[in-house]
mmCIF file of the N, C-alpha and C atoms, coordinates in Angstrom:
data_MODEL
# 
_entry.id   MODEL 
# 
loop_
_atom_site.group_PDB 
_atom_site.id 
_atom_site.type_symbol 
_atom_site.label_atom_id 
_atom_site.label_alt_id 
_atom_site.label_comp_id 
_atom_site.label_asym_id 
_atom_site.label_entity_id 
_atom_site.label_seq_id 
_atom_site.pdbx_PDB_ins_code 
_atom_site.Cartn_x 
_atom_site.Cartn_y 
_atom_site.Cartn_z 
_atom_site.occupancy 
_atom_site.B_iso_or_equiv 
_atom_site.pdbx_formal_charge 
_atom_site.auth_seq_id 
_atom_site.auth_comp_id 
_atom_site.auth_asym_id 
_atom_site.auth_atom_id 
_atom_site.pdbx_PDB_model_num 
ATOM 1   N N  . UNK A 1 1  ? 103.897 156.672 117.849 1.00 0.00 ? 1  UNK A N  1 
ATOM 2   C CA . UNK A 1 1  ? 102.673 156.195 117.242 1.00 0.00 ? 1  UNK A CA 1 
ATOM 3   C C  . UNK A 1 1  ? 102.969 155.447 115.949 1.00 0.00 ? 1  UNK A C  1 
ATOM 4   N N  . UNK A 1 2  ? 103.478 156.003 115.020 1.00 0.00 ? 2  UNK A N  1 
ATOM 5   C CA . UNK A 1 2  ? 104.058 155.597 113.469 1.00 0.00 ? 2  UNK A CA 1 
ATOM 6   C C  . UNK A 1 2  ? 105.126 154.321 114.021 1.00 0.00 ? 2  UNK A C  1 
ATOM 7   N N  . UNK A 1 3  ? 105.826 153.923 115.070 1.00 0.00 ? 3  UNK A N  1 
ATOM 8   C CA . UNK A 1 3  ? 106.285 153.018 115.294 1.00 0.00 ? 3  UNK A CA 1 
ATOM 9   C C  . UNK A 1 3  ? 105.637 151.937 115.980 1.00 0.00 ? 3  UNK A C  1 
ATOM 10  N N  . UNK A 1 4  ? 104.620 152.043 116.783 1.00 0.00 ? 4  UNK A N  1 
ATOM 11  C CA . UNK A 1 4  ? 103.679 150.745 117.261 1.00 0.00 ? 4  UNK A CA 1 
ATOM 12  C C  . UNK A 1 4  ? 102.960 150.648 115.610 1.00 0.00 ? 4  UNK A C  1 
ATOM 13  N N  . UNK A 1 5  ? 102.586 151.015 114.770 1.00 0.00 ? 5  UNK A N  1 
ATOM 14  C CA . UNK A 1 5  ? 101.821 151.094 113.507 1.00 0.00 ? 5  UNK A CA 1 
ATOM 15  C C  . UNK A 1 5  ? 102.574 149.846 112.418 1.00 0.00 ? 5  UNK A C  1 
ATOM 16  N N  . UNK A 1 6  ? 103.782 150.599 112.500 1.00 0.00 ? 6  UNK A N  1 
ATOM 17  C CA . UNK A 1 6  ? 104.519 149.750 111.830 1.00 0.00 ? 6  UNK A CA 1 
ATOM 18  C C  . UNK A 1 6  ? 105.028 148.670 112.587 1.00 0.00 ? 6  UNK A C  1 
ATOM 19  N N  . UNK A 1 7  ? 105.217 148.267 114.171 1.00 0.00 ? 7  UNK A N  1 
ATOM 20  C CA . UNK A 1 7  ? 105.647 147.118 114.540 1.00 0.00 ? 7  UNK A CA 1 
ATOM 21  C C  . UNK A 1 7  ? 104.196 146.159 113.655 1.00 0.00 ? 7  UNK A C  1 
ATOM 22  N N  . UNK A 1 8  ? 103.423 146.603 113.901 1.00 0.00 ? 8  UNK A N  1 
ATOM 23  C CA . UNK A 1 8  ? 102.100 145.404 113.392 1.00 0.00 ? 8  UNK A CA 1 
ATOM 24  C C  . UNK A 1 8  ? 102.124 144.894 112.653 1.00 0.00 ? 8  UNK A C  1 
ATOM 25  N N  . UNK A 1 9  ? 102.688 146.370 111.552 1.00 0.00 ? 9  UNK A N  1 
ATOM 26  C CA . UNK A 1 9  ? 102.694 145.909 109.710 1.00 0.00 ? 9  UNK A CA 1 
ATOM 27  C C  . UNK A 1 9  ? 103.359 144.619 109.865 1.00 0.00 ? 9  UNK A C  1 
ATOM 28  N N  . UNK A 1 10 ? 104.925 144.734 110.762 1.00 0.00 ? 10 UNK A N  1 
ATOM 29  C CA . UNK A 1 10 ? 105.782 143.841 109.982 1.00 0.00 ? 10 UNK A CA 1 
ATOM 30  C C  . UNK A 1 10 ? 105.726 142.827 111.068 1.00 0.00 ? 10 UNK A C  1 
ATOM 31  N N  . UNK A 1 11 ? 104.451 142.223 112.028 1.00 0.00 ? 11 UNK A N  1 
ATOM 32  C CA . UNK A 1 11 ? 104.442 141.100 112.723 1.00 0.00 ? 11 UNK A CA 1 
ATOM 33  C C  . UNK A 1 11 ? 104.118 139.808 111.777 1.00 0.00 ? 11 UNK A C  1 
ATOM 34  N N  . UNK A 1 12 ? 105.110 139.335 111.935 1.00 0.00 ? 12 UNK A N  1 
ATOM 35  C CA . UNK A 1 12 ? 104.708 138.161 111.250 1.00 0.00 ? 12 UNK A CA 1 
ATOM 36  C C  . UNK A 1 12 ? 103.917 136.803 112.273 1.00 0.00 ? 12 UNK A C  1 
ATOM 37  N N  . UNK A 1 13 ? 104.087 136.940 113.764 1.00 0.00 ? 13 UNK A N  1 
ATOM 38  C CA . UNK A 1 13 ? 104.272 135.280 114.253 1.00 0.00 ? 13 UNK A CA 1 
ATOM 39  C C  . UNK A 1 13 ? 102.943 134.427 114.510 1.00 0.00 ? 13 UNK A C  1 
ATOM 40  N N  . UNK A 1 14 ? 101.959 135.006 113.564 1.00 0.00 ? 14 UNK A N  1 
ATOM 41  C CA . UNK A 1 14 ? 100.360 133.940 112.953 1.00 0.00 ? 14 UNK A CA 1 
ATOM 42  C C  . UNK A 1 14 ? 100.694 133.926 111.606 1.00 0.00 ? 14 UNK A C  1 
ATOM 43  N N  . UNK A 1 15 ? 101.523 134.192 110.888 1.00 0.00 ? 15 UNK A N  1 
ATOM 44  C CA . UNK A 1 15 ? 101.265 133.730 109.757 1.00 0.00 ? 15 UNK A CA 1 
ATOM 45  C C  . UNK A 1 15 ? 101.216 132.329 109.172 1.00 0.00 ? 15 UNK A C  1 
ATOM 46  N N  . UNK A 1 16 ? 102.197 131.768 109.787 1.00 0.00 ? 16 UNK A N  1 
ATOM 47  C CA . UNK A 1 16 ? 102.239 130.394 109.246 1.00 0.00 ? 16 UNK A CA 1 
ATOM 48  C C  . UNK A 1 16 ? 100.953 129.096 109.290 1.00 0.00 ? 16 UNK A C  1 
ATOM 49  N N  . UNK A 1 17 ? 100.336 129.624 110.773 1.00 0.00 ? 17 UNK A N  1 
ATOM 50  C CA . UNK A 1 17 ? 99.280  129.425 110.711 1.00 0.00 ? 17 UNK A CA 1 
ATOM 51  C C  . UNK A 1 17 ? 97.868  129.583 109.638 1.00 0.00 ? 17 UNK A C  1 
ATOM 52  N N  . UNK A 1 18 ? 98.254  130.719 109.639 1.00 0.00 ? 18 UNK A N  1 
ATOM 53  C CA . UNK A 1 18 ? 97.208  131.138 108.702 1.00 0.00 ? 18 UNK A CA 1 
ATOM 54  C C  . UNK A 1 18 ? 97.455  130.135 106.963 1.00 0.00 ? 18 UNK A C  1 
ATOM 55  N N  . UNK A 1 19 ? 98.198  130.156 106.540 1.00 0.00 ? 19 UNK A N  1 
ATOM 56  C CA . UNK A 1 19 ? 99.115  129.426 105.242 1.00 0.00 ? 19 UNK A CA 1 
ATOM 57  C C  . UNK A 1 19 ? 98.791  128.336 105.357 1.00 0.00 ? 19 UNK A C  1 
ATOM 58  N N  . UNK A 1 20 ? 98.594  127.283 106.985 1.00 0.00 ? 20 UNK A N  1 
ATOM 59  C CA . UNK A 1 20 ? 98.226  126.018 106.506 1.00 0.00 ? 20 UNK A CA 1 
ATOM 60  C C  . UNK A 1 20 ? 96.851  125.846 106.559 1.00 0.00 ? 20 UNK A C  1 
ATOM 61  N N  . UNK A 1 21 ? 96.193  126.973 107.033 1.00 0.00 ? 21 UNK A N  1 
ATOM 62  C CA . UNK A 1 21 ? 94.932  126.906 106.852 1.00 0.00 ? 21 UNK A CA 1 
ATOM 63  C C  . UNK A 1 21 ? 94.207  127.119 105.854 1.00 0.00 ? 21 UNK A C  1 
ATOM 64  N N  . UNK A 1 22 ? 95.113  127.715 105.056 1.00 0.00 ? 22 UNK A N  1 
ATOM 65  C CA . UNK A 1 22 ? 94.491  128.013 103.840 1.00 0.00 ? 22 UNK A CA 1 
ATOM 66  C C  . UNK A 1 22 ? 94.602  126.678 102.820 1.00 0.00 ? 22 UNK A C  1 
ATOM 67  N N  . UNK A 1 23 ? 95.986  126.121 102.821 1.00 0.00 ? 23 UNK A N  1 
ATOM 68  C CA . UNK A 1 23 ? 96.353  125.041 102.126 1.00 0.00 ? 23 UNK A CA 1 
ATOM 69  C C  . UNK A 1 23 ? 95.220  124.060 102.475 1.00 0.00 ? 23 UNK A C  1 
ATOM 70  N N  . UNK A 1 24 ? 95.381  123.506 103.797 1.00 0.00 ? 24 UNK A N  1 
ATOM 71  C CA . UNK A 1 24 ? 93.613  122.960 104.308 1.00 0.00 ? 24 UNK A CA 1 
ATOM 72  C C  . UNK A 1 24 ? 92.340  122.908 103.809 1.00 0.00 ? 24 UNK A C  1 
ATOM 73  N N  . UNK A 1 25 ? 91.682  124.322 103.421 1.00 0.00 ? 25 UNK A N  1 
ATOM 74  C CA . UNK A 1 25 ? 90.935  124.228 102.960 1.00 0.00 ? 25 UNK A CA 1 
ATOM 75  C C  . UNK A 1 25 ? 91.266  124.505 101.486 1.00 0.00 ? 25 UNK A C  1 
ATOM 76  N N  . UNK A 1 26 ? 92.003  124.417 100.861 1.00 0.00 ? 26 UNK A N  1 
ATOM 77  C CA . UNK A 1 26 ? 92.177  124.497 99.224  1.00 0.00 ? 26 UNK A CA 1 
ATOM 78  C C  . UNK A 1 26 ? 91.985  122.985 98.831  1.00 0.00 ? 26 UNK A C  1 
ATOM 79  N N  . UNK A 1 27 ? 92.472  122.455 99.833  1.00 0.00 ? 27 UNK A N  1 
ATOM 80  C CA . UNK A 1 27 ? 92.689  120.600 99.664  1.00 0.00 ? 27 UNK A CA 1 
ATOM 81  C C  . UNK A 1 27 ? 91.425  120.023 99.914  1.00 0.00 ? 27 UNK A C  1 
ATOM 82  N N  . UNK A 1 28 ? 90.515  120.715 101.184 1.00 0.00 ? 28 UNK A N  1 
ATOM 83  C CA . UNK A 1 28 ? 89.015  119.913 101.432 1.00 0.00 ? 28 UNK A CA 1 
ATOM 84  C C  . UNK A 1 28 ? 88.350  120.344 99.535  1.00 0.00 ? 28 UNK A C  1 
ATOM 85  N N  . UNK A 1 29 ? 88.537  121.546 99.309  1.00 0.00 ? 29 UNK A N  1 
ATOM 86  C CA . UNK A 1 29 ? 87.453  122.114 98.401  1.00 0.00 ? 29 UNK A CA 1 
ATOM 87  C C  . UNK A 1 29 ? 87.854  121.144 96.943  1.00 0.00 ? 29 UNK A C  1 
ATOM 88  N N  . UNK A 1 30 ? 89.422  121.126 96.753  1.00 0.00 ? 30 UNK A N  1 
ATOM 89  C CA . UNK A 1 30 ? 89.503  119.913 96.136  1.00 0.00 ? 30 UNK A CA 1 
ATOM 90  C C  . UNK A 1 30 ? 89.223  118.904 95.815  1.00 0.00 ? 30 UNK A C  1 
ATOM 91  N N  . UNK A 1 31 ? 89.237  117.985 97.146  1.00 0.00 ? 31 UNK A N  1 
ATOM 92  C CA . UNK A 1 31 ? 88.363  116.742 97.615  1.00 0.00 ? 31 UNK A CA 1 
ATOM 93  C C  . UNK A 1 31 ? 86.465  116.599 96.727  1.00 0.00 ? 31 UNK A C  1 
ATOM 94  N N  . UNK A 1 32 ? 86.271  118.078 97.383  1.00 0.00 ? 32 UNK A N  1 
ATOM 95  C CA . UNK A 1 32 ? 85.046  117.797 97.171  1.00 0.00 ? 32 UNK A CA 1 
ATOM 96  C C  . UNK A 1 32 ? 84.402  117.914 96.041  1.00 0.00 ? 32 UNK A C  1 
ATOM 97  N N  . UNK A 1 33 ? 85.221  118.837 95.159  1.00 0.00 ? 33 UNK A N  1 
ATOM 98  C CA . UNK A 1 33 ? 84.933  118.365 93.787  1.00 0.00 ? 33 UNK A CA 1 
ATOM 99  C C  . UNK A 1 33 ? 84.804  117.651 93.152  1.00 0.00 ? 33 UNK A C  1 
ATOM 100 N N  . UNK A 1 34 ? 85.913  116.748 93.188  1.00 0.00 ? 34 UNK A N  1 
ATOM 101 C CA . UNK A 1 34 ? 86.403  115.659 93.004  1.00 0.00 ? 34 UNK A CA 1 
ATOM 102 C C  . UNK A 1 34 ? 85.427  114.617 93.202  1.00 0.00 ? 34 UNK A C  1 
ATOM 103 N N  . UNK A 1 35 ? 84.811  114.240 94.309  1.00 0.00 ? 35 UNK A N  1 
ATOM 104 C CA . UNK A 1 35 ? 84.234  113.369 95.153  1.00 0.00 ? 35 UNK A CA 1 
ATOM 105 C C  . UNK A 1 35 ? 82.806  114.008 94.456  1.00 0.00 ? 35 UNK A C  1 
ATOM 106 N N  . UNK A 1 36 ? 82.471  115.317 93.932  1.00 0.00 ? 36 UNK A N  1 
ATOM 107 C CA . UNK A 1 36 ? 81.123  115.730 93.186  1.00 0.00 ? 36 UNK A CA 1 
ATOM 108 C C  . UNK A 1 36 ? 81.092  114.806 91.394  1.00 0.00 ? 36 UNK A C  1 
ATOM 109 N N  . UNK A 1 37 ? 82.118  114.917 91.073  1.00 0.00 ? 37 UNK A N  1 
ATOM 110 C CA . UNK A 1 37 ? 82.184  114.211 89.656  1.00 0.00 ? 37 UNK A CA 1 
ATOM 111 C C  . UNK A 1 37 ? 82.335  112.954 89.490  1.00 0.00 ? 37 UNK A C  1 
ATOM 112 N N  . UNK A 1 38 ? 82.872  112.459 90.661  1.00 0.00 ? 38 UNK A N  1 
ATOM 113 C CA . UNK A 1 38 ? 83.123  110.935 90.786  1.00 0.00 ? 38 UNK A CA 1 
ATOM 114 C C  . UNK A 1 38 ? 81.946  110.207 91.295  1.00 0.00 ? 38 UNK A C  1 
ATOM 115 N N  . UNK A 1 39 ? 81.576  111.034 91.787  1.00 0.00 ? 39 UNK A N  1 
ATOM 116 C CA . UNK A 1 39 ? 80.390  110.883 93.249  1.00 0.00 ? 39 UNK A CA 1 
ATOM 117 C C  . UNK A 1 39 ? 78.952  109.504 92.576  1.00 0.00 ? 39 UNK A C  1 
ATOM 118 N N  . UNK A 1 40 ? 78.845  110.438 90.936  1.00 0.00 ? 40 UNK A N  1 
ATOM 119 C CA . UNK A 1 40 ? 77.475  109.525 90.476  1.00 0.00 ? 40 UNK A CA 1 
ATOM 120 C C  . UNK A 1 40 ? 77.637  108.791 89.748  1.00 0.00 ? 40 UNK A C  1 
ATOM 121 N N  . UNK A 1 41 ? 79.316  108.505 88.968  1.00 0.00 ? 41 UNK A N  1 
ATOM 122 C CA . UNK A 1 41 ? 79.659  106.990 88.399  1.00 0.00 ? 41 UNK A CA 1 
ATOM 123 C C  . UNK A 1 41 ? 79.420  106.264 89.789  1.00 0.00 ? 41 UNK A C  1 
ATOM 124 N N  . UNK A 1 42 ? 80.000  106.165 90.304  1.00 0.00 ? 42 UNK A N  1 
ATOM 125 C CA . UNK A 1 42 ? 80.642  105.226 91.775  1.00 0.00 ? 42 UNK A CA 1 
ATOM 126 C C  . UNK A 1 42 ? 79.033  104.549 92.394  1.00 0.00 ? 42 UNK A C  1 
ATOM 127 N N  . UNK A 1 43 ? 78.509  105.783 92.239  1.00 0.00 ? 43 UNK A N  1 
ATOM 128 C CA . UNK A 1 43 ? 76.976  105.508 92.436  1.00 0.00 ? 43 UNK A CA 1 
ATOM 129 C C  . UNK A 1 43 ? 76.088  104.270 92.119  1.00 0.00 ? 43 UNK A C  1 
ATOM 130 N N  . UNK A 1 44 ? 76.465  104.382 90.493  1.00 0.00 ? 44 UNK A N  1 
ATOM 131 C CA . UNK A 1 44 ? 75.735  103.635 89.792  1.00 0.00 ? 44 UNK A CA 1 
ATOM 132 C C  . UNK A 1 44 ? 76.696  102.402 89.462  1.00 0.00 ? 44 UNK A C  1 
ATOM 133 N N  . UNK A 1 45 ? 77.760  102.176 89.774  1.00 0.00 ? 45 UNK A N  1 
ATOM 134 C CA . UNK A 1 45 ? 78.699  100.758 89.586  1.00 0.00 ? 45 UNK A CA 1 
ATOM 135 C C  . UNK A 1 45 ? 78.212  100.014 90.932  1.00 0.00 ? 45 UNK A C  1 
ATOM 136 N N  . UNK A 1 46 ? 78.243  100.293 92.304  1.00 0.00 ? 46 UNK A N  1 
ATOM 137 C CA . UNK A 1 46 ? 77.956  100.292 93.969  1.00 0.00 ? 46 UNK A CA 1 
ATOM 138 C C  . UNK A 1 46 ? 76.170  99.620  93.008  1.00 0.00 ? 46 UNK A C  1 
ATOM 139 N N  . UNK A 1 47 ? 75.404  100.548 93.022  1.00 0.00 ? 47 UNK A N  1 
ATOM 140 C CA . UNK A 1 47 ? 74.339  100.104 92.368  1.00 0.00 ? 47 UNK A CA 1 
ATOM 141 C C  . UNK A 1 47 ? 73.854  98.944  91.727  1.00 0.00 ? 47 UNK A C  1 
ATOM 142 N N  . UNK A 1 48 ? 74.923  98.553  90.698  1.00 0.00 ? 48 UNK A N  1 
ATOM 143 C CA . UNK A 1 48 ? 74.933  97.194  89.415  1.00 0.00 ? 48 UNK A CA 1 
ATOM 144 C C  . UNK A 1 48 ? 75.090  96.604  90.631  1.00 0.00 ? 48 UNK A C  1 
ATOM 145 N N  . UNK A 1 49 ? 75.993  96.536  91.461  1.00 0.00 ? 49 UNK A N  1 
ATOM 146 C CA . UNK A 1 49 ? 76.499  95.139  92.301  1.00 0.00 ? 49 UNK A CA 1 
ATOM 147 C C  . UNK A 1 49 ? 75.818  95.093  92.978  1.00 0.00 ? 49 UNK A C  1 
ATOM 148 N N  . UNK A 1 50 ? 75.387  96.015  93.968  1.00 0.00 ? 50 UNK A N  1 
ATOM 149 C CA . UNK A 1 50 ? 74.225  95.326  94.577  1.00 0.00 ? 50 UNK A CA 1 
ATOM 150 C C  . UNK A 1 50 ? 73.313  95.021  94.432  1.00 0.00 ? 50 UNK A C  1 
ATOM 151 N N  . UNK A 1 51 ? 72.642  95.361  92.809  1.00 0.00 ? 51 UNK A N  1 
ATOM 152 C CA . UNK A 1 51 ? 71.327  94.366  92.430  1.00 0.00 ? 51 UNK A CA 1 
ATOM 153 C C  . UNK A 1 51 ? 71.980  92.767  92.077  1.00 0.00 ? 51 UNK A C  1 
ATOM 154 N N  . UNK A 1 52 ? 73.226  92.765  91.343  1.00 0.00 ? 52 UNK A N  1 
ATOM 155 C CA . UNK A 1 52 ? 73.089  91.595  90.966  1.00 0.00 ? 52 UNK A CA 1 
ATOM 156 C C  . UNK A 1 52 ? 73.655  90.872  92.167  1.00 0.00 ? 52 UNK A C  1 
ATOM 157 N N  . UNK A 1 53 ? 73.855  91.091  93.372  1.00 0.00 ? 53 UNK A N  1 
ATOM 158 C CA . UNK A 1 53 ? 74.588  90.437  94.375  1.00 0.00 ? 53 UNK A CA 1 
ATOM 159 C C  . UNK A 1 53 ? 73.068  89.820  94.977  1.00 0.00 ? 53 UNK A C  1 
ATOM 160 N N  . UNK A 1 54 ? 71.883  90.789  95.004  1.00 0.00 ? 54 UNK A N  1 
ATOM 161 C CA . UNK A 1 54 ? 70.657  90.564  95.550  1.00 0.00 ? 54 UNK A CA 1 
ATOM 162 C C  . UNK A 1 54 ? 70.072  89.852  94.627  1.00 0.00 ? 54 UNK A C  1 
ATOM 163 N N  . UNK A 1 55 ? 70.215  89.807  93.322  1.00 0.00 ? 55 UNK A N  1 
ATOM 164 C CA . UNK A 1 55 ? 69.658  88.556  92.434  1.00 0.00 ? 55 UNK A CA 1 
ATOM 165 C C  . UNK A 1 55 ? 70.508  87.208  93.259  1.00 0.00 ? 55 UNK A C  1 
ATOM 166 N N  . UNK A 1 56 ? 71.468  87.072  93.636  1.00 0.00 ? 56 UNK A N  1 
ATOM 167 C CA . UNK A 1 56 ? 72.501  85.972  93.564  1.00 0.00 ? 56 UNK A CA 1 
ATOM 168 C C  . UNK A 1 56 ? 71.997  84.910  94.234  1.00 0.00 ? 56 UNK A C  1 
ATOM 169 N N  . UNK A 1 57 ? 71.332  85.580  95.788  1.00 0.00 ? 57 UNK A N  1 
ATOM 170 C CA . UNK A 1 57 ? 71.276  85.415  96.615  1.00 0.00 ? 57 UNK A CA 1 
ATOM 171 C C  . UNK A 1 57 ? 70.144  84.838  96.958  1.00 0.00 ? 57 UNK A C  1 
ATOM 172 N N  . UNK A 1 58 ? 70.403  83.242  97.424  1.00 0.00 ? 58 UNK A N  1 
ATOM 173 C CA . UNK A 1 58 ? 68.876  82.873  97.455  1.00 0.00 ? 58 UNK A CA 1 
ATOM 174 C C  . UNK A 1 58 ? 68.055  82.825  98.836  1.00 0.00 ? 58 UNK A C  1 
ATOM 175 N N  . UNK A 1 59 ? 67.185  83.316  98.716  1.00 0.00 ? 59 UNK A N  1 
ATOM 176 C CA . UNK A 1 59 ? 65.746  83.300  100.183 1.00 0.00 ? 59 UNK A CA 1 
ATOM 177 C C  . UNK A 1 59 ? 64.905  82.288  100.260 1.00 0.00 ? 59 UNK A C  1 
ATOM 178 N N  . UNK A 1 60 ? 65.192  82.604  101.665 1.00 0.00 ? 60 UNK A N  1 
ATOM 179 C CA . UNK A 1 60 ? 64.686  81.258  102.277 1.00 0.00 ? 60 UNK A CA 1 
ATOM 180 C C  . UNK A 1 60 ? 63.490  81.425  103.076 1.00 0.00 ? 60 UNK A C  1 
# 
């Protein structure tokens, strides 16, 4: 019994899996921070240009 117990403890062969999954999502949650602080300059530059691109532009 104490030896199937301990084969488990010391199974390793999902771990590695598990490690890049974690790295994975450490990197999305990264991203998205990132992409949260950047998110409403980018906003408002995207913004300037396309008003003054829509001033530019003449209708017909």
């Amino acid at each position: 019994m104490f030896k199937k117990i301990k084969n488990l403890c010391n199974n390793e062969s999902g771990q590695g899996m598990v490690e890049y999954g974690l790295i994975i999502a450490l990197v999305a949650v990264v991203a998205i921070v990132a992409l949260a602080f950047v998110g409403d300059g980018l906003g408002g530059i995207f913004s300037g240009i396309a008003d003054k691109l829509g001033n530019s532009v003449p209708t017909t």
